[in-house]
C-alpha positions in Angstrom: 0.0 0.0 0.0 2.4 2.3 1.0 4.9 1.5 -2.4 1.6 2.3 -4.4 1.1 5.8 -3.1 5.0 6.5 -3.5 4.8 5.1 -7.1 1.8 7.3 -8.1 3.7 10.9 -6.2 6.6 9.9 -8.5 4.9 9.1 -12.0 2.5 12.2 -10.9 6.0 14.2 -10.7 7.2 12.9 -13.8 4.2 14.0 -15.8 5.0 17.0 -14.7 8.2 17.7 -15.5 8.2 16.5 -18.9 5.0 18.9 -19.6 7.6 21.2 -18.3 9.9 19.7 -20.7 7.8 19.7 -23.6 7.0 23.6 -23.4 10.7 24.8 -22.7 12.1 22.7 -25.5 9.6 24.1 -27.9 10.7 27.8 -27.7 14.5 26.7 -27.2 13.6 25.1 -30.9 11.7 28.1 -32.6 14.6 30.5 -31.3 17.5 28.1 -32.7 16.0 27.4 -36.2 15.2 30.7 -35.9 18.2 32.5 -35.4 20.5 30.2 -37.5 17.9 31.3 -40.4 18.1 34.8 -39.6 22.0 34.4 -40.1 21.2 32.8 -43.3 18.9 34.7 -45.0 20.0 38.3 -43.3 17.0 39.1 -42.0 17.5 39.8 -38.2 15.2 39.7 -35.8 12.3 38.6 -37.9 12.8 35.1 -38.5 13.6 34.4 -34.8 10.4 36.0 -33.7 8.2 34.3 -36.1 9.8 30.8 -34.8 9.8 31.8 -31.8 5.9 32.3 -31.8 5.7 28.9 -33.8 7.7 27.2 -30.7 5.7 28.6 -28.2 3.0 27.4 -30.3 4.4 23.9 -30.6 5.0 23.9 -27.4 1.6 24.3 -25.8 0.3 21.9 -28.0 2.3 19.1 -27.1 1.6 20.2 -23.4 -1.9 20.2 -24.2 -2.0 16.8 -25.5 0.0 15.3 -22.7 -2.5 16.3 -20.7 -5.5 15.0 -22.5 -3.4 11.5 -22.1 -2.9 12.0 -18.7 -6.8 12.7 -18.2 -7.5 9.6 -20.5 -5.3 7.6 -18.1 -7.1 8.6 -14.9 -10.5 8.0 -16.2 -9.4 4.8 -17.0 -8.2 4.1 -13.8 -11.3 5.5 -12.7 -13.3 3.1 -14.3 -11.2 0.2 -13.3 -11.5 0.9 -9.6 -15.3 1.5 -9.6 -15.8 -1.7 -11.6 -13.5 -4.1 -9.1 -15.3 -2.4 -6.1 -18.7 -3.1 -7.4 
């Protein structure tokens, strides 16, 4: 009982830090393709902002859907639990 409730603290901590993950490497992406294209093409600061938007972007998204696993996951467990109690 006790390894059960430790278990589900450290997979809830997980989740959380990579939806951390998944937003922070979104922007560091949009600013690096970015700025290397901005180099490229000469056209300073524009290219970085507009992939910088597209990486925050990006980045909520894939936040976003982790989370809609996450809820899928819970109201499966959900279901599991009230069907072996009943």
């Amino acid at each position: 009982m006790f390894f059960k409730k430790k278990i589900k603290d450290f997979d809830t901590l997980g989740t959380a830090y990579m939806m951390g993950i998944h937003l922070v490497s979104g922007v560091i992406v949009g600013i690096v393709i970015g700025y290397y294209l901005d180099k490229f093409f000469d056209t300073k600061p524009w290219l970085t902002l507009i992939f910088l938007v597209l990486g925050i972007i990006a980045g909520y998204r894939n936040m976003f859907r982790e989370m809609g696993r996450i809820q899928k996951k819970q109201a499966e467990a959900e279901k599991r639990d009230h069907v072996s109690k009943d």
